[in-house]
N, C-alpha and C positions, 0 to 999 in steps of 0.2 A: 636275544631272541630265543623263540623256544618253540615244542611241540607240540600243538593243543590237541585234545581230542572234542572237536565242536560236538559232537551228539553228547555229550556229557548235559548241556544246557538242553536237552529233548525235552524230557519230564516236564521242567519248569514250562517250557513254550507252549504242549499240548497241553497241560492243565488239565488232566482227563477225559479230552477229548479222545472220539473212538474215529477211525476212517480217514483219517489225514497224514501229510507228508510234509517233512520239515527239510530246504535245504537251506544252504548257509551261503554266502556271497559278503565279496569284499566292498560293494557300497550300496545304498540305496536304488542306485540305478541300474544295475544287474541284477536285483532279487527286484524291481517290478518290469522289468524284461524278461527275467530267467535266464537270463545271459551269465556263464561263467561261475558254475557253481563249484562252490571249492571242495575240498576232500573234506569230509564232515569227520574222519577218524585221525586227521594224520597231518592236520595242518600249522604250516611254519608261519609263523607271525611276521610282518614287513614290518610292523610299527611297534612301538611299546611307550603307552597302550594303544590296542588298535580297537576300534569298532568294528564289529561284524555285525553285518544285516543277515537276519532270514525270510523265507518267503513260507507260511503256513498254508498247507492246500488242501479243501477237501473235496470229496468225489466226484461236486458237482464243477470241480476248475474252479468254485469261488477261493479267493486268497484274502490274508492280509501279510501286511509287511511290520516288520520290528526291526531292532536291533540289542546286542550289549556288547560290554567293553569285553578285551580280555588285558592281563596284565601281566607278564614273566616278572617274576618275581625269585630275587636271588634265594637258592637255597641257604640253610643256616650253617655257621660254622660248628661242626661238634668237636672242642676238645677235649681231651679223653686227660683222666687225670693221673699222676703216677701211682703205682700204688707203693703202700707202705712197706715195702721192704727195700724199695729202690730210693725214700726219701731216708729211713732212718740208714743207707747206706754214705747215703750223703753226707748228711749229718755226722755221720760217725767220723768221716774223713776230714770234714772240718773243724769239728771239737779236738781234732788230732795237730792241726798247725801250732 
């Protein structure tokens, strides 16, 4: 599980449109009630992957409804490499057996 911030996917949803409001919900059935709308900066994922719906609005109250995924995805391992004075130290001590 992880952190998302949903307004991250804004941009793509208004598509440059001007005067509208996007909020985010966990099914279909809360973004066309407007029931339960989730923290669009700060939200913990139940599923992985989960779908999120949002509900697009503009001034006149007309909507539509969408959705996308989201997916926690494992950070990568970085290993760090020794550097060369701590390998030809090694070296040294086993050319010495």
């Amino acid at each position: 599980m992880a952190i998302f911030s949903l307004s991250d996917r804004e941009s793509e949803i208004i598509n440059g449109q001007t005067g509208v409001t996007v909020l985010y919900y966990a099914s279909d059935a809360d973004a066309l009630n407007n029931n339960n709308a989730l923290d669009e900066n700060s939200y913990s994922n139940t599923a992985n992957p989960q779908t999120i719906s949002y509900r697009l609005t503009n001034a006149s109250g007309c909507y539509a409804i969408g959705d996308f995924i989201i997916d926690a995805v494992a950070a990568p391992v970085v290993v760090m490499p020794l550097d060369v004075t701590t390998v030809m130290t090694v070296l040294e001590m086993l050319l010495q057996i």
